[in-house]
PyMOL Python script that loads the backbone (N, CA, C, O; Angstrom):
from pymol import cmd

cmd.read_pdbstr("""\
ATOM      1  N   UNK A   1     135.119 161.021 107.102  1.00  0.00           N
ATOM      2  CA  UNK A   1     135.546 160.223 105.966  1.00  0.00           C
ATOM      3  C   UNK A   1     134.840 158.872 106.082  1.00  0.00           C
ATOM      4  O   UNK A   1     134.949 158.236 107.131  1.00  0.00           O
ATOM      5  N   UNK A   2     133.930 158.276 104.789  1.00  0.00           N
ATOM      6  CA  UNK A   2     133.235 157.031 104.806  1.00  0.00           C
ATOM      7  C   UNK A   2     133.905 156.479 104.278  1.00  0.00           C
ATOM      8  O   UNK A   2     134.067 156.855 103.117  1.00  0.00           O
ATOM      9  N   UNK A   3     134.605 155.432 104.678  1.00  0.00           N
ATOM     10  CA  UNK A   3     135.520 154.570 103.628  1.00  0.00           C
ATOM     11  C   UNK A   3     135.781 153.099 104.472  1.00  0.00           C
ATOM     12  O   UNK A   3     135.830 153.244 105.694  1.00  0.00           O
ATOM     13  N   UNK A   4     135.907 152.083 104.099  1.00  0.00           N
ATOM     14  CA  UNK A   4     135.825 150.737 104.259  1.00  0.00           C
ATOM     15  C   UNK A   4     136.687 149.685 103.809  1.00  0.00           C
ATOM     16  O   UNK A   4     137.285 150.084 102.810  1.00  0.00           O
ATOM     17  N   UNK A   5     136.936 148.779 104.044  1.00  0.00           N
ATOM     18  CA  UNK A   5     137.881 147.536 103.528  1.00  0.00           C
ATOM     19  C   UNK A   5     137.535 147.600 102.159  1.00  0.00           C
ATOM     20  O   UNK A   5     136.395 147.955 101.859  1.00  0.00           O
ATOM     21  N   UNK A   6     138.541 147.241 101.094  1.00  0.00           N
ATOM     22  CA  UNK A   6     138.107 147.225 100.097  1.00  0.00           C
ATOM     23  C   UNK A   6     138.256 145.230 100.103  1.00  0.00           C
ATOM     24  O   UNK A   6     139.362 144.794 100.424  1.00  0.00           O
ATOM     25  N   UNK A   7     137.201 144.253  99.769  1.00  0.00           N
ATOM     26  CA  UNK A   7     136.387 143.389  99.851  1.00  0.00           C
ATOM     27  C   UNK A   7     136.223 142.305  98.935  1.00  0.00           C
ATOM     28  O   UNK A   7     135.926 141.150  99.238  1.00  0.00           O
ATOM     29  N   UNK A   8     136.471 142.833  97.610  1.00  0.00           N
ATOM     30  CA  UNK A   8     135.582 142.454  96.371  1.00  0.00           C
ATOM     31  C   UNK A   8     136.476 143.088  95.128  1.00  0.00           C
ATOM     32  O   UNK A   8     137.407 143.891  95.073  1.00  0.00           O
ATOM     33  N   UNK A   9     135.660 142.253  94.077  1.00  0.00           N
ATOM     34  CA  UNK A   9     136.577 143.059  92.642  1.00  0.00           C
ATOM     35  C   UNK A   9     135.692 144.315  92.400  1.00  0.00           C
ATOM     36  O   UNK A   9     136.309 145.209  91.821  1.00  0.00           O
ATOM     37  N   UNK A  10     134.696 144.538  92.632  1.00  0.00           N
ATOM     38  CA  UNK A  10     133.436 145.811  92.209  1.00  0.00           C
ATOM     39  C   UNK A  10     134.180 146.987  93.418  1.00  0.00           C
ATOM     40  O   UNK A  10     134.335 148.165  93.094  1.00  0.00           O
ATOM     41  N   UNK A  11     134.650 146.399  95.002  1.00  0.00           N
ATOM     42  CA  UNK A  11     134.422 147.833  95.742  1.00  0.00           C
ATOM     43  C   UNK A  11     136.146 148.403  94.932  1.00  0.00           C
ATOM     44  O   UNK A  11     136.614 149.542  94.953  1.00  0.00           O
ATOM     45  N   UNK A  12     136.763 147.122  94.280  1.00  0.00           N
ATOM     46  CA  UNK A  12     138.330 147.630  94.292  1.00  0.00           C
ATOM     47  C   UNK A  12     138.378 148.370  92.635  1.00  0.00           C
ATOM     48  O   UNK A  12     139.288 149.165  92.402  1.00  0.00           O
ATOM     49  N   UNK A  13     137.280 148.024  91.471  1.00  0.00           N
ATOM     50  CA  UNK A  13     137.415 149.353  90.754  1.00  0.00           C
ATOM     51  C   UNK A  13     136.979 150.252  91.179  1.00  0.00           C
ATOM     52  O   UNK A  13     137.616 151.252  90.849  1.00  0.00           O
ATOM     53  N   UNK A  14     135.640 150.564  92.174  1.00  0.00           N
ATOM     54  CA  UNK A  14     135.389 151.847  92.197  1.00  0.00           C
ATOM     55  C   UNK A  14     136.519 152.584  92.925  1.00  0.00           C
ATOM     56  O   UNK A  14     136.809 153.761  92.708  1.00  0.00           O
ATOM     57  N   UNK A  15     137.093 151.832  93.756  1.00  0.00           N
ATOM     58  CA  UNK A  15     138.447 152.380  94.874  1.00  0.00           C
ATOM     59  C   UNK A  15     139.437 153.274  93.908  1.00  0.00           C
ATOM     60  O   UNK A  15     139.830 154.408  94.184  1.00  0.00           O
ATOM     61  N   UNK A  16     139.873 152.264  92.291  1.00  0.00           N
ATOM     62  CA  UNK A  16     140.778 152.377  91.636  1.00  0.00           C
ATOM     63  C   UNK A  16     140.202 153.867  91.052  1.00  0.00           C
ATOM     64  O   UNK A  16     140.985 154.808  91.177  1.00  0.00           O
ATOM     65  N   UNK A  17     138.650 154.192  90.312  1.00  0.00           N
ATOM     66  CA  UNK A  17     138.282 155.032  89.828  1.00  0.00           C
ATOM     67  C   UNK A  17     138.225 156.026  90.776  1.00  0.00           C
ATOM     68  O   UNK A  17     138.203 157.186  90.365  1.00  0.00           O
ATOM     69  N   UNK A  18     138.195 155.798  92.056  1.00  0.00           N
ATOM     70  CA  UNK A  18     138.355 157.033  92.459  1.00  0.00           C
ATOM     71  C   UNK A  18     139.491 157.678  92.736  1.00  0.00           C
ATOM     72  O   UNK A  18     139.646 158.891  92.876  1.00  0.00           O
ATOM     73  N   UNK A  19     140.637 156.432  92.841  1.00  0.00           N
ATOM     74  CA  UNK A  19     142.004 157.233  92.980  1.00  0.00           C
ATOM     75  C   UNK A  19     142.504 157.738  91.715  1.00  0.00           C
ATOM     76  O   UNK A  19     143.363 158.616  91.800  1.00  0.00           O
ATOM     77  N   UNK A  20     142.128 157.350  90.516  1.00  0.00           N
ATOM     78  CA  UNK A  20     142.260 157.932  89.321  1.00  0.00           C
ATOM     79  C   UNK A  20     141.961 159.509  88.960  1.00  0.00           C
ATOM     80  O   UNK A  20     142.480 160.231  88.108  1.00  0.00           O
ATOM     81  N   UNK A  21     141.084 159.733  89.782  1.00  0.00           N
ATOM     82  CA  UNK A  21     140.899 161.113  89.773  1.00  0.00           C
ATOM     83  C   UNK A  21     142.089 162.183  90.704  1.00  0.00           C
ATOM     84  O   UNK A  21     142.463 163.280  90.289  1.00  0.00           O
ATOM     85  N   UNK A  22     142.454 161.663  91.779  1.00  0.00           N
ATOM     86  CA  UNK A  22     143.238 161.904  92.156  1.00  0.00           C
ATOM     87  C   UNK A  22     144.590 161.909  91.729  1.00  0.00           C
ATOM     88  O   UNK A  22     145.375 162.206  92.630  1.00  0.00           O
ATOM     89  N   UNK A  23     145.073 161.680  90.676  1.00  0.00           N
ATOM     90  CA  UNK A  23     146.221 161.601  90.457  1.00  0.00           C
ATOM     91  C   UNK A  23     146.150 162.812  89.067  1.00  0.00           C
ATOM     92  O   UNK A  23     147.274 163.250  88.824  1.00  0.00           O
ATOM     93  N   UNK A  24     145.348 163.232  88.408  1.00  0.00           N
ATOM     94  CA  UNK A  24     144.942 164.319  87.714  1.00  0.00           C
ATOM     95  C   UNK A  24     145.120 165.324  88.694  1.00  0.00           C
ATOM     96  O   UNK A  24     145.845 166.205  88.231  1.00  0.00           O
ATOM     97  N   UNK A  25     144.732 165.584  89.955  1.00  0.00           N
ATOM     98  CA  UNK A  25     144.782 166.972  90.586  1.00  0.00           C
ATOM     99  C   UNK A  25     145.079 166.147  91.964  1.00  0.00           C
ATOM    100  O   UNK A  25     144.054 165.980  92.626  1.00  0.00           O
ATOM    101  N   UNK A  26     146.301 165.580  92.554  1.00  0.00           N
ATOM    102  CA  UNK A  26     146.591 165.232  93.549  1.00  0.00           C
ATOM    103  C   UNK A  26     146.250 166.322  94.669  1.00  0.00           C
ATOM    104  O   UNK A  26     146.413 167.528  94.481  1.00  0.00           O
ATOM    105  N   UNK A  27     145.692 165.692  96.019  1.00  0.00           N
ATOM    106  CA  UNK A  27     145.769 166.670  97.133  1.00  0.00           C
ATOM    107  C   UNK A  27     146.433 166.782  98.076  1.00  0.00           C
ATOM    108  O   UNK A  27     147.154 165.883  98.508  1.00  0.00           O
ATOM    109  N   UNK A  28     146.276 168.245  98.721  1.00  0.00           N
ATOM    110  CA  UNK A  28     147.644 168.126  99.306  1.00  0.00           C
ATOM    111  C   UNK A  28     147.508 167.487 100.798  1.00  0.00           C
ATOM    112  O   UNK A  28     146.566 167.237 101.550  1.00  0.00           O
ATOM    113  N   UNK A  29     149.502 167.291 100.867  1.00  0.00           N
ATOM    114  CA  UNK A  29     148.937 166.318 102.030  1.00  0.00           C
ATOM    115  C   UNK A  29     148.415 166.824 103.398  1.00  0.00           C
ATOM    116  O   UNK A  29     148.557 167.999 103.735  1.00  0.00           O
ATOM    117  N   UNK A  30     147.899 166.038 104.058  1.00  0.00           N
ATOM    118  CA  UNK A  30     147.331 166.448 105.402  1.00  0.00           C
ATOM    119  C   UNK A  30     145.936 166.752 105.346  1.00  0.00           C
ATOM    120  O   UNK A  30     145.275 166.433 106.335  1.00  0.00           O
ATOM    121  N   UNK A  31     145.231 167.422 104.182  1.00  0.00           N
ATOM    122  CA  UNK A  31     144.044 167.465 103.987  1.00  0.00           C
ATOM    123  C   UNK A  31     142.974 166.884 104.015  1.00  0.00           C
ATOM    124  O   UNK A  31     143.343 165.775 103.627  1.00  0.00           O
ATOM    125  N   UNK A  32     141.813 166.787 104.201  1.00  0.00           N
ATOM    126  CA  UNK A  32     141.030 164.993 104.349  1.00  0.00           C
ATOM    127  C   UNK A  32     140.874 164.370 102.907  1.00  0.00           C
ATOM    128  O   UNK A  32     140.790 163.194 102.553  1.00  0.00           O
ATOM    129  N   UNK A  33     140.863 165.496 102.225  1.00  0.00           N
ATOM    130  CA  UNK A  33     141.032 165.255 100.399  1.00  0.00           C
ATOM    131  C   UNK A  33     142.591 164.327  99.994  1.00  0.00           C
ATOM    132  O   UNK A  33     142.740 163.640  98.983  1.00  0.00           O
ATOM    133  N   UNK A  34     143.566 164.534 101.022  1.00  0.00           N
ATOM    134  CA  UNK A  34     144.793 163.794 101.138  1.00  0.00           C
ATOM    135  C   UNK A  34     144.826 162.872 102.025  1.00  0.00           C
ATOM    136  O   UNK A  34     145.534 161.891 101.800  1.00  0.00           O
ATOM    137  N   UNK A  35     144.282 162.932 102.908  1.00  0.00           N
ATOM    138  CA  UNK A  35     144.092 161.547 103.643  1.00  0.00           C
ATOM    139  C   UNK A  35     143.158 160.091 103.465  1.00  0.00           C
ATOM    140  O   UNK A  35     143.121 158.963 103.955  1.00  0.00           O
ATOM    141  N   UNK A  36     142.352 161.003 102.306  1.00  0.00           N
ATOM    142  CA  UNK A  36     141.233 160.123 101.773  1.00  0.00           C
ATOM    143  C   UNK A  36     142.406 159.415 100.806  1.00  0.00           C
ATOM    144  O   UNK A  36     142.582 158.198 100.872  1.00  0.00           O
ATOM    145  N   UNK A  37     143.088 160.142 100.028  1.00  0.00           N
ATOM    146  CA  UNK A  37     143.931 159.440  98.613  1.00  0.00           C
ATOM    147  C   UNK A  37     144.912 158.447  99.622  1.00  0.00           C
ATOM    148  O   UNK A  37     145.229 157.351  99.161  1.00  0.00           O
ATOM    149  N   UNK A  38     145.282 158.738 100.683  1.00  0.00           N
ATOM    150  CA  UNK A  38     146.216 158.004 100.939  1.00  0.00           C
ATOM    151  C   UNK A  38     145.772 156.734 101.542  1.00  0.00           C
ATOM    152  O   UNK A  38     146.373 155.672 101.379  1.00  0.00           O
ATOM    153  N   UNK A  39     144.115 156.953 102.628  1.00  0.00           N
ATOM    154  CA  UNK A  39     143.792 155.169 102.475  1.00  0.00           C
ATOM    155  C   UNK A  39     143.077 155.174 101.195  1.00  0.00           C
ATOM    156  O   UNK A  39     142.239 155.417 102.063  1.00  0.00           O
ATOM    157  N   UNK A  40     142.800 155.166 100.600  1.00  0.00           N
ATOM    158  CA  UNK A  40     142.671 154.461  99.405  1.00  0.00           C
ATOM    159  C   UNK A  40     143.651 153.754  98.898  1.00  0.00           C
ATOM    160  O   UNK A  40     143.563 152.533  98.766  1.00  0.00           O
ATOM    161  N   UNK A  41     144.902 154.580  98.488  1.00  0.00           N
ATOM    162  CA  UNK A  41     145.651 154.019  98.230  1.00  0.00           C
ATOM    163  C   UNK A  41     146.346 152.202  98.742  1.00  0.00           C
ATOM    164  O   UNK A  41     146.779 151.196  98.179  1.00  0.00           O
ATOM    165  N   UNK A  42     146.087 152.666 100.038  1.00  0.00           N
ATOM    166  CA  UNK A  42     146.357 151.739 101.424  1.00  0.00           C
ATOM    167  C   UNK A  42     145.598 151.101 100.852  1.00  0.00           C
ATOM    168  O   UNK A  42     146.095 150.569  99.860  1.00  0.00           O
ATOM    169  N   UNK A  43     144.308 150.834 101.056  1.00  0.00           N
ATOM    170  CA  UNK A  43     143.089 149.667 100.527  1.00  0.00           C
ATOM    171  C   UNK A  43     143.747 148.565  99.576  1.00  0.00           C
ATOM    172  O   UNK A  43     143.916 147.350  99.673  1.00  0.00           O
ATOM    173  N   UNK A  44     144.098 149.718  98.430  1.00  0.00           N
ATOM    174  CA  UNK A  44     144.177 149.050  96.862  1.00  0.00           C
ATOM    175  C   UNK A  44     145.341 148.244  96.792  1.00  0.00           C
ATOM    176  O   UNK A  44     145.620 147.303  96.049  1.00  0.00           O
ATOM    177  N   UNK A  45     146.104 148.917  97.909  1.00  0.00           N
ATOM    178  CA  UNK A  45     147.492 148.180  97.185  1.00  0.00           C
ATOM    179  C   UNK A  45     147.495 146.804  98.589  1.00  0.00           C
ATOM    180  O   UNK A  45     148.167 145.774  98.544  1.00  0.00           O
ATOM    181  N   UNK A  46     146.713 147.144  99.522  1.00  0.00           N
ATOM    182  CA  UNK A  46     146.480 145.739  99.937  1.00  0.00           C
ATOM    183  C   UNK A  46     145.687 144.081  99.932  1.00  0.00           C
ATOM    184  O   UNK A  46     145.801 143.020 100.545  1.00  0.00           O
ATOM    185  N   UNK A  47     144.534 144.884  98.406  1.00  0.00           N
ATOM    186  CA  UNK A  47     143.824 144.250  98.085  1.00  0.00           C
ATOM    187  C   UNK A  47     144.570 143.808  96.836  1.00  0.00           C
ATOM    188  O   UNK A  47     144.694 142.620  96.541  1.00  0.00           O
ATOM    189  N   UNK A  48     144.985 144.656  96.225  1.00  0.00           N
ATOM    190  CA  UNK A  48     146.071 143.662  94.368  1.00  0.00           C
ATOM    191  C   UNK A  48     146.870 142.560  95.325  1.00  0.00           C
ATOM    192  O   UNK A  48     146.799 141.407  94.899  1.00  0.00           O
ATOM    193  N   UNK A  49     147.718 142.770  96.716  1.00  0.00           N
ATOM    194  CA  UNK A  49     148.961 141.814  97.122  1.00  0.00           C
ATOM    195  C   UNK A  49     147.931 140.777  97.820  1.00  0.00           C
ATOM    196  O   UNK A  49     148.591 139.790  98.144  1.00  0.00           O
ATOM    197  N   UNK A  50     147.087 140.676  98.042  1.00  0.00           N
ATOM    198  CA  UNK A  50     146.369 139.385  98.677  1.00  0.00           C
ATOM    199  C   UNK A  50     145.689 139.147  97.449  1.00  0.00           C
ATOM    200  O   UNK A  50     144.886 138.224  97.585  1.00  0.00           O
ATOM    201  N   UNK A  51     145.707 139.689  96.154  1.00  0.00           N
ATOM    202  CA  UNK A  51     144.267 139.126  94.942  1.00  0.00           C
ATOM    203  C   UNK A  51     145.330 138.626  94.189  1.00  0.00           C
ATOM    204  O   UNK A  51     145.430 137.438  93.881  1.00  0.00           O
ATOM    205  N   UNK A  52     146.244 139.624  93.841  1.00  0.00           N
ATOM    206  CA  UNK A  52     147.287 139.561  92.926  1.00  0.00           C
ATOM    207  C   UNK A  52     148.364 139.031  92.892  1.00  0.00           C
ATOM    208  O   UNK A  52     149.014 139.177  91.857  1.00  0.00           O
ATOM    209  N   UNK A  53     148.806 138.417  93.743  1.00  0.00           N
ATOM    210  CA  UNK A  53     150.124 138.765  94.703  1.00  0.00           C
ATOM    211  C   UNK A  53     151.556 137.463  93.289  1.00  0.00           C
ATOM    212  O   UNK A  53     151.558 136.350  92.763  1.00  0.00           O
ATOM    213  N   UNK A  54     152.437 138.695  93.380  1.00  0.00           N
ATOM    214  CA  UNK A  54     153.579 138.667  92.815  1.00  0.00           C
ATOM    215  C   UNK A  54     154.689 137.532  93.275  1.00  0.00           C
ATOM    216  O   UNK A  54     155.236 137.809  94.342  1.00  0.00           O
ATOM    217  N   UNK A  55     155.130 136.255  92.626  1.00  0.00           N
ATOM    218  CA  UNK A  55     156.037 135.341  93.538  1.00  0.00           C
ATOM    219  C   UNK A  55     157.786 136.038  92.919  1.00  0.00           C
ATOM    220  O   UNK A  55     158.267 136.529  91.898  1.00  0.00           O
ATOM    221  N   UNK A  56     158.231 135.646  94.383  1.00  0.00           N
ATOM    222  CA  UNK A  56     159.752 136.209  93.960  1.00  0.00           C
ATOM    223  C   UNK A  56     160.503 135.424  92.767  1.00  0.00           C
ATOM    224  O   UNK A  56     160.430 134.199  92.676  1.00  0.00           O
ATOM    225  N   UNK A  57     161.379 136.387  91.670  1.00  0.00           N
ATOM    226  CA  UNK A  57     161.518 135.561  90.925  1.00  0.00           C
ATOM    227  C   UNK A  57     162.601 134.416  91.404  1.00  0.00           C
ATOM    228  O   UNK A  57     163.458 134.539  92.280  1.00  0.00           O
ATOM    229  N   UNK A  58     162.235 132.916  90.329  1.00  0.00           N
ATOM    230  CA  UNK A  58     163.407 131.856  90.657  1.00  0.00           C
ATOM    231  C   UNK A  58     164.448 132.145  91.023  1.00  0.00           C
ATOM    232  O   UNK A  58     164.466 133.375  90.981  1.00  0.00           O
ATOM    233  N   UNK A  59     165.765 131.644  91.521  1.00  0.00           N
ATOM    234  CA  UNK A  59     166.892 132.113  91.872  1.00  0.00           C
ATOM    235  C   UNK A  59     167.856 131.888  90.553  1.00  0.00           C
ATOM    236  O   UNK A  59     168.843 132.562  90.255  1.00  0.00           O
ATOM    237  N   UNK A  60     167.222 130.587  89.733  1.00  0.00           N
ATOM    238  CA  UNK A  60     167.948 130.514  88.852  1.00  0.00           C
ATOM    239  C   UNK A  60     167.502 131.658  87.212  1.00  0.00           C
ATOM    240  O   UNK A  60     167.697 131.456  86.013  1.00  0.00           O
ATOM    241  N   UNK A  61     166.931 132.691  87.887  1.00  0.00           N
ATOM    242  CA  UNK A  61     166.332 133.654  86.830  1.00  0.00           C
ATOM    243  C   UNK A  61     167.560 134.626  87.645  1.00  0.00           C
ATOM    244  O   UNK A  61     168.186 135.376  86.896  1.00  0.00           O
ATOM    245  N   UNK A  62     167.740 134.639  88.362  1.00  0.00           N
ATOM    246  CA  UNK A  62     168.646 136.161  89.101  1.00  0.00           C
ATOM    247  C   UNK A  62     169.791 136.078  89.254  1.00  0.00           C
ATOM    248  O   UNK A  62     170.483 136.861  89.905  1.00  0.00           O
ATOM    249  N   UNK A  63     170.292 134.730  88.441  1.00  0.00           N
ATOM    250  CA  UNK A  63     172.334 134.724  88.596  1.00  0.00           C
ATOM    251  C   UNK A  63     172.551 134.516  90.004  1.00  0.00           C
ATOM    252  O   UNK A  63     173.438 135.143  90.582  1.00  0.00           O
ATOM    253  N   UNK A  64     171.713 133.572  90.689  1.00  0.00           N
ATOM    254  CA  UNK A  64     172.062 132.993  91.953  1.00  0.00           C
ATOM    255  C   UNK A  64     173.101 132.290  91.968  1.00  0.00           C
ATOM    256  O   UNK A  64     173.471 131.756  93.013  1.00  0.00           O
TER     257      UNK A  64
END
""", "prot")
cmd.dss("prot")
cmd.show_as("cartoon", "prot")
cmd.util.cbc("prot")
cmd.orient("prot")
């Protein structure tokens, strides 16, 4: 399996396009075809929370 940090906004669509395919014909798990989807997955969703990253909402938004 060739696969790498995802880095950049270019390596994290192709990451995204390739897990896109995967979710049309998911593989099963344990397979390297399933172990590939699952770091990917890993990659992407650690690259949106350090690019993207979500703040908790106010307290005075949540009936604190």
């Amino acid at each position: 399996m060739n696969i790498h940090p995802v880095r950049n906004e270019q390596e994290y669509l192709a990451a995204l396009a390739e897990l896109s395919a995967y979710f049309e014909r998911e593989p099963e798990p344990g397979t390297e075809e399933g172990d590939r989807f699952d770091v990917l997955a890993t990659l992407v969703e650690a690259y949106e929370a350090k690019r993207y990253p979500i703040d908790a909402p106010a307290e005075s938004l949540i009936g604190a």
